[in-house]
ZAMARGU-4260 file (C-alpha; in steps of 0.2 Angstrom, whole numbers, plus 5000, padded with zeros to 4 digits):
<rodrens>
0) 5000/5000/5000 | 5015/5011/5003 | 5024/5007/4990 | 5009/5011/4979 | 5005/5027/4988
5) 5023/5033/4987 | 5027/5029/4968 | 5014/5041/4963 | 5019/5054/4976 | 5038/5050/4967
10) 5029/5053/4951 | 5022/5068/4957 | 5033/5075/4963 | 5046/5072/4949 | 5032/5080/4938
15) 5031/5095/4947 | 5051/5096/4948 | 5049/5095/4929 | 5041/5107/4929 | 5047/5120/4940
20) 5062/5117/4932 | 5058/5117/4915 | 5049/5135/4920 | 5063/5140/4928 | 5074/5134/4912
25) 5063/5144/4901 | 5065/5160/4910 | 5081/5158/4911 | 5082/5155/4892 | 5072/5171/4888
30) 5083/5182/4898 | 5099/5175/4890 | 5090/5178/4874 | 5085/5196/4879 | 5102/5198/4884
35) 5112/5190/4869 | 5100/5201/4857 | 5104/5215/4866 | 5122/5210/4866 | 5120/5208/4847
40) 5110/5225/4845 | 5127/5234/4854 | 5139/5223/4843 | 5129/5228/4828 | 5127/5246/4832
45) 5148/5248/4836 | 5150/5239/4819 | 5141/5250/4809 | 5149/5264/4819 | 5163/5256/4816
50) 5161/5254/4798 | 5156/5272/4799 | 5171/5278/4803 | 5181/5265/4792 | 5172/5272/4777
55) 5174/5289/4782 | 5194/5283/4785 | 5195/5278/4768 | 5186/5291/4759 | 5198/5305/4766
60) 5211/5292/4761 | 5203/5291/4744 | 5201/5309/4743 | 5220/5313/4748 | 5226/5301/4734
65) 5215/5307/4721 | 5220/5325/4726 | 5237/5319/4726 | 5236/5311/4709 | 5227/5324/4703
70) 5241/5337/4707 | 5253/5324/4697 | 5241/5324/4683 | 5240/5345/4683 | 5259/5346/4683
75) 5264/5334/4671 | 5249/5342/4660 | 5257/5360/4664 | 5275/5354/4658 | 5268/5344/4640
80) 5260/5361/4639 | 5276/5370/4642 | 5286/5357/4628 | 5273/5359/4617 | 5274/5378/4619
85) 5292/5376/4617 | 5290/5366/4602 | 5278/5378/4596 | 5288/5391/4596 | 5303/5383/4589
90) 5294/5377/4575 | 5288/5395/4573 | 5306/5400/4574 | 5310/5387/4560 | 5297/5389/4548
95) 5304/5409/4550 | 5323/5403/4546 | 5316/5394/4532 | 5307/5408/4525 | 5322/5417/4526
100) 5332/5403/4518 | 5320/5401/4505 | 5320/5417/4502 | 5339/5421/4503 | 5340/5405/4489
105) 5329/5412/4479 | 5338/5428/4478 | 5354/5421/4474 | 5345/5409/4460 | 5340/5425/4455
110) 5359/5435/4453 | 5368/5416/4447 | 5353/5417/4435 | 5361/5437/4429 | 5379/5433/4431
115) 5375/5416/4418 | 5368/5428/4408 | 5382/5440/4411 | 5395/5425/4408 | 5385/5419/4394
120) 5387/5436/4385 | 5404/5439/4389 | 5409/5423/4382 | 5402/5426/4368 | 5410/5443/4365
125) 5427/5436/4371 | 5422/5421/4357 | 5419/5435/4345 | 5437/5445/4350 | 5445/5429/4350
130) 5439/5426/4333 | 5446/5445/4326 | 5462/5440/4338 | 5466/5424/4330 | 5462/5433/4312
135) 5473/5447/4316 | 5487/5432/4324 | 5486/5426/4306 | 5488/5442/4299 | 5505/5444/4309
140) 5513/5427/4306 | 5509/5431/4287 | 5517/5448/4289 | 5531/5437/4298 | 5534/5426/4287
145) 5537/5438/4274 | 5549/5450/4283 | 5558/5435/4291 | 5560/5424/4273 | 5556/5408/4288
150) 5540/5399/4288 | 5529/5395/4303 | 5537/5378/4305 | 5554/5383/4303 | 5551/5398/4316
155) 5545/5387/4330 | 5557/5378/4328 | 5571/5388/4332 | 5559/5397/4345 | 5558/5377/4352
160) 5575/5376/4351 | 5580/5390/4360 | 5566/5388/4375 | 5574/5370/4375 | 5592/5378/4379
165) 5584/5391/4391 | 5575/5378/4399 | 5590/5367/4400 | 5599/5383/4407 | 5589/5388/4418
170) 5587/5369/4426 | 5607/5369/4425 | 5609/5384/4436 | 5596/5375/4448 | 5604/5359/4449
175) 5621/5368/4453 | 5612/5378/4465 | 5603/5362/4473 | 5618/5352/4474 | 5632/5367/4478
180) 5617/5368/4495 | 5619/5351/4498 | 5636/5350/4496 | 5638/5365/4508 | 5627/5352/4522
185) 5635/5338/4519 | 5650/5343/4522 | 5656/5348/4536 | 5647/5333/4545 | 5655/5321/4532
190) 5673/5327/4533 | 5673/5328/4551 | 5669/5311/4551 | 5679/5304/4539 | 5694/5314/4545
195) 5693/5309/4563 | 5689/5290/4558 | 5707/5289/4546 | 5718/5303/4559 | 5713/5289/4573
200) 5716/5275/4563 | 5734/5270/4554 | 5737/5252/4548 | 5750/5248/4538 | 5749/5241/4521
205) 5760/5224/4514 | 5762/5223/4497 | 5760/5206/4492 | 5771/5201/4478 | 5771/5182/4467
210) 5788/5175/4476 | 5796/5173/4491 | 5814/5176/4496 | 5823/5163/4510 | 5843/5163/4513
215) 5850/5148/4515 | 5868/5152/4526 | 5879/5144/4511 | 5877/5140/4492 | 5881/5123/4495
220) 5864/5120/4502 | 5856/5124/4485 | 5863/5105/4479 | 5856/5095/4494 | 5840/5107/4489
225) 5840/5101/4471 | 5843/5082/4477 | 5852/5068/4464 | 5845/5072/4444 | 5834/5084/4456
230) 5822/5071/4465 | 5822/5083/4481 | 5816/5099/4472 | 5803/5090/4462 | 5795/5082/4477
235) 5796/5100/4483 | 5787/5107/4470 | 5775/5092/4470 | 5768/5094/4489 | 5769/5113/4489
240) 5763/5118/4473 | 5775/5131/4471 | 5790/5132/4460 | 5806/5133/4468 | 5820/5144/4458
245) 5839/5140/4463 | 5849/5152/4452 | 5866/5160/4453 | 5858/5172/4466 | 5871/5172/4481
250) 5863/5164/4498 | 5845/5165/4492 | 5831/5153/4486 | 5816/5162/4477 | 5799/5152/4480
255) 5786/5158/4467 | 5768/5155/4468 | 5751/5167/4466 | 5744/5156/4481 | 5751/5165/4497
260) 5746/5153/4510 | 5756/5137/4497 | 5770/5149/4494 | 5771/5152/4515 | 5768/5137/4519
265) 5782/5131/4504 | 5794/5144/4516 | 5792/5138/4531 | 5793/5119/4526 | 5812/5124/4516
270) 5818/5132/4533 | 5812/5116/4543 | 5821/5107/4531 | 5837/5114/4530 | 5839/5116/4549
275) 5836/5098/4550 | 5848/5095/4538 | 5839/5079/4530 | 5833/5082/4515 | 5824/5067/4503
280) 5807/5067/4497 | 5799/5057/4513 | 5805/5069/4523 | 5798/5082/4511 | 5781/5076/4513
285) 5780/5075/4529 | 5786/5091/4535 | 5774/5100/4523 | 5760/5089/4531 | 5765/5096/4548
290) 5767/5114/4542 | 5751/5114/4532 | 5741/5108/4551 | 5750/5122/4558 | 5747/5133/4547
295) 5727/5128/4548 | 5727/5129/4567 | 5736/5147/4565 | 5724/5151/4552 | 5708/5147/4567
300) 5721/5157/4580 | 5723/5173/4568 | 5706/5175/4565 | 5700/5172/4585 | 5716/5186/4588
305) 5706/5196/4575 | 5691/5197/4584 | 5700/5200/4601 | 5712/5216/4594 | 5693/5223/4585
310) 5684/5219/4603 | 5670/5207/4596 | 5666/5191/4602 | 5656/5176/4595 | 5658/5168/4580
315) 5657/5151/4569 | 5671/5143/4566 | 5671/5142/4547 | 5668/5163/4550 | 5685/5162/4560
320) 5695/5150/4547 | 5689/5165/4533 | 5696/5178/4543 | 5712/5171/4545 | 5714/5167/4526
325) 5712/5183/4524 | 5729/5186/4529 | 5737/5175/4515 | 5725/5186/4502 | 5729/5200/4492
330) 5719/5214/4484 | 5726/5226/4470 | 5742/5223/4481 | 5734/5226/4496 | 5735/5210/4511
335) 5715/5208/4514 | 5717/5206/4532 | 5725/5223/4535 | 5711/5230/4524 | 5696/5219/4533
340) 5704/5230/4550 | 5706/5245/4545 | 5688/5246/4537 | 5682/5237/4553 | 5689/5253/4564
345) 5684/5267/4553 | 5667/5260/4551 | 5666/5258/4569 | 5671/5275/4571 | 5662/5283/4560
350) 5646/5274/4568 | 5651/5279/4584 | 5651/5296/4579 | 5634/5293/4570 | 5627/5285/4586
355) 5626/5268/4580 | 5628/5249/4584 | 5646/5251/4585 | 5651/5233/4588 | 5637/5227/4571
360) 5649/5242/4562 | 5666/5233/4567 | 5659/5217/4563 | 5653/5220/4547 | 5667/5231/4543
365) 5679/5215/4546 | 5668/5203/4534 | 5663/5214/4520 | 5676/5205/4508 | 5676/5187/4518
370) 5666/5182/4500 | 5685/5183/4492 | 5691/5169/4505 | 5677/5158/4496 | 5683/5140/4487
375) 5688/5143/4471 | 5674/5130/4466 | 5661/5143/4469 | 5657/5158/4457 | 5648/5174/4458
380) 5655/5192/4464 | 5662/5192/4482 | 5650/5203/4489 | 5636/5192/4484 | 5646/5177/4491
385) 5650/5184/4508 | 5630/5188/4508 | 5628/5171/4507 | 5643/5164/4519 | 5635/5177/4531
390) 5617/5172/4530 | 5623/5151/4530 | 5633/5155/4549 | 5623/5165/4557 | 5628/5184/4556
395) 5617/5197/4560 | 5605/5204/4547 | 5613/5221/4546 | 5631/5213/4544 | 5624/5202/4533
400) 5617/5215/4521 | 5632/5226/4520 | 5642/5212/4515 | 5631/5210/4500 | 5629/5227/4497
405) 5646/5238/4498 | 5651/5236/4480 | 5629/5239/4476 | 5624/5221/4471 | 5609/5221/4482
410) 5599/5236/4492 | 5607/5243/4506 | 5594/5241/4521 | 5604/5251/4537 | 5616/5266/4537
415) 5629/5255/4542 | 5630/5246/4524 | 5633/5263/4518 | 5648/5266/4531 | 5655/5250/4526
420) 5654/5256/4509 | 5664/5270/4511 | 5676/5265/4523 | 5681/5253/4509 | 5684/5264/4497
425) 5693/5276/4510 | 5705/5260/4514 | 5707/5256/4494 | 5710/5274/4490 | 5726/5279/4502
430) 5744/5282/4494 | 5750/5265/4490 | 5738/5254/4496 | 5733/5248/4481 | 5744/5242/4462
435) 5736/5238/4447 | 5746/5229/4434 | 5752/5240/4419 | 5741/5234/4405 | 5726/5235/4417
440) 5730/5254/4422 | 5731/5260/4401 | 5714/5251/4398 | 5708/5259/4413 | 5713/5278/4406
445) 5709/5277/4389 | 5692/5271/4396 | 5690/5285/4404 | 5693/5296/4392 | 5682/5288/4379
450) 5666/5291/4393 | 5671/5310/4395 | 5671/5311/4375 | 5656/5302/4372 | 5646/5317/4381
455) 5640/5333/4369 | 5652/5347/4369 | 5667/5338/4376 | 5683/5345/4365 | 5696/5338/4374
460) 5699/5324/4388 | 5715/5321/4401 | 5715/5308/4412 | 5732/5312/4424 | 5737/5307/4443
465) 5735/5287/4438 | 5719/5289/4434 | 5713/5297/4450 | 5708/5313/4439 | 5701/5316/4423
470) 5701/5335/4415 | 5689/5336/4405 | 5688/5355/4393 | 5673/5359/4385 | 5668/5371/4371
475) 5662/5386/4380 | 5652/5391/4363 | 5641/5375/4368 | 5641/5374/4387 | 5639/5388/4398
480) 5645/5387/4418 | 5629/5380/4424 | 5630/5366/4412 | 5647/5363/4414 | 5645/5360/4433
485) 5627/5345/4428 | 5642/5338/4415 | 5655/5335/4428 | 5639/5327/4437 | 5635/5315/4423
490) 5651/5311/4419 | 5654/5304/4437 | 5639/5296/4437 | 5643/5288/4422 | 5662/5281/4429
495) 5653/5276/4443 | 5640/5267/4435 | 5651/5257/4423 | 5667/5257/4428 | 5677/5247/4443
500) 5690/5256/4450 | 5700/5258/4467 | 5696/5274/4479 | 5689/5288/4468 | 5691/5296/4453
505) 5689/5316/4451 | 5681/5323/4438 | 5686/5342/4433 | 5677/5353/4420 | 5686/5367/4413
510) 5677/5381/4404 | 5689/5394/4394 | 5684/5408/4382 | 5699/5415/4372 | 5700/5428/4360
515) 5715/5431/4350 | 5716/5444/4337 | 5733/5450/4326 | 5740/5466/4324 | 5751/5470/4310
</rodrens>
């Protein structure tokens, strides 16, 4: 009974619990609700405020930048509108210059136009005078004619002919006047020096002669020369090459050869001999063997000493073996190795004094004749063979070069080829350096003399001083002074140009006028 009476009261109560809480639940629900709309109505309310002043934020933003753009906008505007202005008016300014060219072209079209005009009718009236001019030119020549008794031709050509010898005259007296300048120039520097290379430099000159002169200390050393039926002298003969000549010439054995180095070493094999005493064809041979190694060692010695005594250095050895022939070498008379020197230290001088390589100066100075120490097996001028021998060791292309052009058989390339050059010829021309064999110096003069008179005017020709000067006198009817002086001037070039010769030759021009008349 309880139980059934309390689970309803349970019930009941739980209902009511319900219910008051579900009341309670629902007022408390509307009054969140009232509060979260008010809650929303203020969130709302300070969004749109807010967003108010967001909007009013970015209008004044907006605002400022379109102000600001707008600024940019005006000033670019304003300065197109200042460049166009300045356009404007320089186009203006333009458009004036043009006007003004135009018109200024017109103008001058307008005065070329009248000066054509002008030309157009003085040409015709110079046309028209030129016309009456040539008529009364006729005229004259006709009236010329007759009073002369020549015709035209024969007038103008004697008028030709004597504006040909004025012309000829008057380029004469130029030439000399040229030249006398240069002359006057060239001078003074080249005698100072030349004079200063040959006053600091005096070698000796050896004439070289065919035979060679040894004393024996008693004539009978002649018979052991000669040998039985003369076996000794032939052998002798046979391994020197040189003839040996035992005459009735007290003390003395004369040794002929053109070779100097057999006819040296033929010497110095006879002494050998004859101190030894034994004297037979074995013997013979052997010592001239010996002498002839000497001799090739001495040759390799002289030409180092050579080098040493000119203060140069370097050198192949075949260069070396040709110095040192030079000394058993001859030239007009003149020993080759003397003449090598001497042309090495004036044309070292000389270059010194020019400011050039001295030592290439010295060098090629010493082997400008080294072609003449070629094998005999080998042909051409020496010049052009040293060229070669100098280019096959080694040599410098300056030395070289004058080598192959001292005597002019190739171009010269360096001022020292030309100091070479004349340094050879101041070595070949001093007193008694050189001899020339008789038949050689008659040809030589009578060549000379046949140049002079082949030239136009010439009367008479003399060659005098061995050949060293040729007078040359002229017909003063048909050369006047100035021609007289380009005559001397061609007939130099001429000798020089065609002839070889040693040092130099001088030629003179003498011009006389001589009037005689006869009283009786």
């Amino acid at each position: 009974m309880d139980i059934y009476i309390l689970v309803p009261l349970v019930l009941l109560a739980c209902g009511i619990s319900f219910f008051i809480g579900w009341f309670l639940n629902q007022k408390s629900g509307e009054n969140k609700v009232a509060t979260a709309t008010d809650q929303a109505k203020k969130i709302i309310l300070d969004a749109e405020k807010e967003a108010e002043t967001l909007k009013r934020e970015k209008l004044l933003e907006v605002k400022d930048e379109w102000y600001s753009k707008k600024k940019e906008f005006d000033a670019d505007v304003q300065s197109k509108r200042s460049k166009l202005q300045a356009q404007e008016k320089a186009l203006d300014s333009r458009e004036e210059n043009i006007d003004r060219k135009v018109e200024l072209i017109n103008k001058k079209e307008r005065e070329q136009a009248q000066i054509k005009r002008q030309i157009e009718e003085r040409g015709r009236a110079l046309d028209k005078r030129q016309t009456e001019l040539d008529q009364m030119i006729a005229e004259e020549n006709v009236r010329l004619e007759r009073a002369s008794g020549l015709s035209r031709e024969e007038a103008k050509r004697i008028l030709m002919e004597n504006l040909a010898n004025d012309a000829r005259s008057e380029a004469a007296h130029m030439l000399k006047e040229l030249r006398d300048k240069a002359k006057d120039e060239a001078k003074k520097e080249a005698q100072k020096l030349i004079v200063h290379a040959i006053q600091r430099t005096a070698a000796d000159h050896s004439v070289e002669t065919t035979v060679s002169v040894l004393n024996i200390q008693s004539d009978e050393m002649k018979g052991r020369i000669i040998g039985r039926e003369g076996r000794n002298i032939r052998a002798f003969e046979a391994a020197t090459g040189v003839d040996v000549i035992v005459d009735d010439t007290p003390e003395a054995v004369i040794l002929s050869g053109f070779d100097p180095f057999r006819r040296e070493v033929a010497r110095l094999s006879l002494e050998r001999l004859i101190a030894d005493g034994r004297i037979h064809p074995a013997r013979i041979e052997e010592i001239v063997e010996k002498v002839k190694q000497e001799l090739e060692e001495d040759i390799v010695k002289t030409g180092e000493n050579t080098l040493l005594e000119l203060g140069l250095h370097g050198g192949h050895k075949e260069i070396l073996k040709l110095i040192g022939r030079m000394k058993y070498r001859s030239s007009y008379g003149q020993n080759m190795l003397q003449h090598s020197i001497e042309v090495a230290f004036l044309t070292g001088m000389m270059a010194a004094e020019l400011g050039l390589d001295t030592s290439l100066a010295k060098r090629a100075g010493l082997l400008h004749d080294v072609g003449k120490c070629a094998d005999k097996g080998v042909e051409g001028p020496h010049a052009l063979l040293g060229y070669e021998i100098g280019k096959k060791y080694g040599e410098h292309p300056v030395v070289v070069n004058a080598i192959g052009s001292h005597h002019d058989d190739i171009p010269m390339e360096s001022p020292i080829a030309a100091l070479v050059q004349a340094a050879d010829a101041i070595s070949g021309a001093r007193p008694g350096a050189r001899r020339e064999s008789v038949e050689g110096y008659a040809k030589r003069l009578e060549k000379l003399e046949t140049f002079a008179n082949s030239f136009q005017g010439v009367e008479k020709t003399y060659a005098i001083q061995a050949g060293r000067e040729i007078r040359v006198v002229v017909e003063p009817g048909k050369v006047d002074d100035a021609m007289a002086d380009q005559l001397a001037h061609d007939i130099a070039t001429k000798i020089q140009q065609e002839m070889e010769y040693p040092g130099q030759i001088k030629v003179m021009v003498i011009r006389e006028f001589r009037s005689v008349a006869i009283a009786k």
